[in-house]
Structure formats: structure tokens, C-alpha cells
N, C-alpha and C positions, 0 to 999 in steps of 0.2 A: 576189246575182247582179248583179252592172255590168250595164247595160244606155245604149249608148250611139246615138245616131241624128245624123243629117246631111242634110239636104235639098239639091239641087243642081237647075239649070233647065238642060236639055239642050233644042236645037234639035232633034231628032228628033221623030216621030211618035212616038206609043205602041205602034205594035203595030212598029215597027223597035227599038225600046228593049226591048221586052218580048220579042221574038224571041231578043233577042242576051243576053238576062239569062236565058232559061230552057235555054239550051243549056250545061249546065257544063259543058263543055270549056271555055270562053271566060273562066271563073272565074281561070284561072290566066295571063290578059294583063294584066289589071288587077285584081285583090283579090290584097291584101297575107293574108289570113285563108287564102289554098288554094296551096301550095305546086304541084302539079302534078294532073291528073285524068287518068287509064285512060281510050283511046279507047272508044267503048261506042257499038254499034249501036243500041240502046233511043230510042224517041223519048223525050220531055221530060214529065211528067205526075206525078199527084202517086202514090206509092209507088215509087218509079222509084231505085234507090242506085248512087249511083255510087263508081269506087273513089280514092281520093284520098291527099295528103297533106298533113298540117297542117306547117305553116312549122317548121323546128327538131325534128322525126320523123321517124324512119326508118321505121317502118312504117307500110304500109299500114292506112287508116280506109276506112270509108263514108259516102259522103254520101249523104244519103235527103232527096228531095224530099217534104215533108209538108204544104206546101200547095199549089194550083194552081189560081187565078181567071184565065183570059188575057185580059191588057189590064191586070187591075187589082195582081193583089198573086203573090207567089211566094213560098218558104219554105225553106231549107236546113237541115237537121240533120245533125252533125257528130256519129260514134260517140265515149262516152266514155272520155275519154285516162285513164291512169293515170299514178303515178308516184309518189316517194320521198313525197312532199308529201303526194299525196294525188287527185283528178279533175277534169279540166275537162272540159265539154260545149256543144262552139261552138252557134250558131244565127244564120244571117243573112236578113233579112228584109227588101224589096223590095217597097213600094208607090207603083205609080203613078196618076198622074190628067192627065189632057188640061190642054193650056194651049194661048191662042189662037199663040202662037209656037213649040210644041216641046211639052215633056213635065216635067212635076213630077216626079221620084224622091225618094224617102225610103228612105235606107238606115241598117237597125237592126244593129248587132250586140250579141248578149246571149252569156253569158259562166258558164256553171251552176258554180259551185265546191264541193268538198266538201274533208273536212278541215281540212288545214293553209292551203291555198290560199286559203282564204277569206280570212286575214290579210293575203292580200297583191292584194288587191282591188283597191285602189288602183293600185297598179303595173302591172295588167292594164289597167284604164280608161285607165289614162294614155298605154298605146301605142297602143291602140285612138281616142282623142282625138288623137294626132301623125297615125296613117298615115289615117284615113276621111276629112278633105279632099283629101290625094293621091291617093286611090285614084277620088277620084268625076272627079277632072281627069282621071285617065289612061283611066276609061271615057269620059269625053266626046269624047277624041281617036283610042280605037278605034273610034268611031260617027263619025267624020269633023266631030266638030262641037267645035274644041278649045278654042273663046273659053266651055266653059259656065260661069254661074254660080253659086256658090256660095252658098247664099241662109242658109242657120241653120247653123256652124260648131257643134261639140258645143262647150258650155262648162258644163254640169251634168251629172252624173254619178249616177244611181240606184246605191246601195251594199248590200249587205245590210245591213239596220238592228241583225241581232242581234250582229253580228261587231266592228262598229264603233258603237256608243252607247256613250259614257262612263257609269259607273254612276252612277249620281244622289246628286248630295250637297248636304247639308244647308242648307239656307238661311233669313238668320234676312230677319226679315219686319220692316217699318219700322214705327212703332210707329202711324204716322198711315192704313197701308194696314192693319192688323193687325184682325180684325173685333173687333166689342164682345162683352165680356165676359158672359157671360149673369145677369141680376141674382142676387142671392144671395137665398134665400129666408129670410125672417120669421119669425122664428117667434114666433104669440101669446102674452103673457103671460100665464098661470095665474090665473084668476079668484081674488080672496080672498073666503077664506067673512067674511061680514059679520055683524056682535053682532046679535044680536036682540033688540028691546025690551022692558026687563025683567029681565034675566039678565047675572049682573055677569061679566067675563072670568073665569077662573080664573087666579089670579095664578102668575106665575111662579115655575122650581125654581129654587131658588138653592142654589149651590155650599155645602156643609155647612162649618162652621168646621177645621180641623187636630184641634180636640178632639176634633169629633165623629168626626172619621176616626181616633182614636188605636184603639188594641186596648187593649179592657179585663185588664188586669193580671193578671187570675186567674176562677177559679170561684169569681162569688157563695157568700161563707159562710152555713150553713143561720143558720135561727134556733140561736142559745143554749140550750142545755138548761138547764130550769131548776135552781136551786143547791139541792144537798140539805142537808137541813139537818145540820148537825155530828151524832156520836151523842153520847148524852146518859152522859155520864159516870155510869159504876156504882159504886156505892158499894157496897164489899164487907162479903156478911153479916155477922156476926157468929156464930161457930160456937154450934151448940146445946148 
């Protein structure tokens, strides 16, 4: 939502400045924001709509007085426009304060965008920043007072922040701004069990020789049976 403001010092009294700013009729001598206003019997107060039109609109809006302090602040709200884009929803807003020579005005226009409009934010601020010094001269010379001062020219601009922030990207960090690195933890070494006296170590396995890893050849043969003895050669009878 642009939201753009301009302060001006008008030789007028407050309550001559404030007369002449709460009568919208008079919106359309000097604001560049109200293209023309409907004659309207209604005094001036706050729920009070008048019927209007916005610069560059053929159709008829309303304008609805939504604030009303006299003397000090007054409020305008503009019905919301449509269009191909998308909506805008004017608001002008008029605060004033006594000064020992005249009258302090601060005039705000804010600017409500919805859809597409929003992208072009910029470009709304930027006319609104051209025509709000002209327009505060040409009210100072409908109030008979045409030497006023201009005292804070808009030169910042409130933007909607979510429409226009560039997305955030990576950035590397100097190595001297970079914090420190959190220590790395320790870890204790493993007590060794210790010889107790008396008790000889038990000595080491040692790797078996090839031989002893070879595969035995075969199934151990039993024992030998023992040798019988030859038979004892028979010497044949002799017949009876």
C-alpha cells in the first residue's frame, strides 16, 4: 500500500483551512485525486458519502467521510475501483495544527492495491510524488494565501514489502566476521587393564606355520592286523 505525505505552511487560520477542506465540493479546485463531486445538501461530518469521480473513471464512486476531529484531522475514503489488473482503494487524509503565522497541513494519500496492481506500486507512488507539491500550491491560492510554504516534499515512499522484497540470497560470510567453530569433543582413551604382580602375561597367538595349515592327506590308517602265521604245510598220510 504506497502511502505518500507532504506538509505545507499556509497563512490561514485553522478553522478557515479546516472549513474549506471539509466541504468536498471544493476537493475538485485543487486535488489532482477527485476528478469532479455531486452537488450534496448534507453538511460535512463523519459517515457523510459523497458522490464523485476518480481522475481517468467514468463512473460514478463514493466518497465517505470516515474521520471527523474539527480543527484538527479529517478523513476521505474513496469506493473500491476495479479493473482488468485488479482494485485500488484511495484514502486522503488531512491533519492540521495551529502555527503562530497560519496553519500546519499534512496531507497523506495512501493507495490500497490488490492483485496485479500491487506490481505496479511504484508507478502509482511516483504520480502521487509529482502532483502532492502542486496540489498543496494550488490549495494555498484558493485560500487567498498563494506565497505558501512547502515545508517536507514526499521523497520516501512506503511500498508494500511483500510485493517488492527481492528473495534472499545466499551470502558467504568473511572468514574473520564468521563465528568460531564450536570445539570438537575428546574423547578419553580406554583405560589399559594393567599385569598384576605375580602373573606372567599370556603370551601370544602366533600365526601357525603353512604346514600346520596344510590338510592331512588322508584317513589316519588303523593299526596293522597282526600277521597270521603261514599254514603249516600237511604232509599227506600214507594209506592204511
Amino acid at each position: 500500500m504506497p502511502e505518500i505525505s507532504v506538509d505545507v505552511h499556509i497563512n490561514r487560520s485553522v478553522t478557515e483551512v479546516y472549513d474549506f477542506l471539509s466541504d468536498a465540493r471544493n476537493l475538485e479546485l485543487w486535488f489532482s485525486g477527485v476528478h469532479s463531486v455531486a452537488e450534496s445538501a448534507e453538511p460535512a461530518g463523519p459517515g457523510v458519502a459523497h458522490v464523485y469521480r476518480f481522475p481517468g473513471r467514468h463512473r460514478d464512486q463514493l466518497l465517505q467521510c470516515v474521520a471527523y476531529v474539527p480543527g484538527e484531522h479529517l478523513v476521505f475514503r474513496g469506493d473500491r475501483m476495479w479493473n482488468l489488473l485488479g482494485a485500488q482503494t484511495p484514502m486522503y487524509s488531512f491533519t492540521l495544527s495551529p502555527r503562530p503565522r497560519g496553519t500546519l497541513l499534512r496531507l497523506t494519500v495512501q493507495s490500497r492495491l490488490a492483485g496485479a496492481l500491487t506490481l505496479l506500486a511504484p508507478v502509482v507512488a511516483m504520480a502521487w510524488r509529482r502532483d502532492l507539491p502542486r496540489d498543496v500550491r494550488r490549495l494555498g491560492e484558493r485560500l487567498g494565501a498563494p506565497h505558501c510554504h512547502v515545508i517536507s516534499a514526499p521523497r520516501r515512499v512506503r511500498l508494500p514489502i511483500s510485493a517488492f522484497t527481492p528473495a534472499a540470497t545466499p551470502t558467504t560470510v568473511p572468514p574473520a566476521l564468521a563465528p568460531p567453530a564450536p570445539p570438537r569433543p575428546q574423547l578419553r582413551p580406554e583405560p589399559r587393564s594393567e599385569a598384576r604382580p605375580g602373573l606372567r602375561p599370556e603370551p601370544r597367538s602366533e600365526l601357525r606355520s603353512e604346514a600346520h595349515l596344510e590338510p592331512h592327506p588322508g584317513p589316519h590308517p588303523g593299526p596293522r592286523p597282526a600277521s597270521v602265521p603261514a599254514a603249516k604245510e600237511r604232509t599227506p598220510r600214507p594209506a592204511a
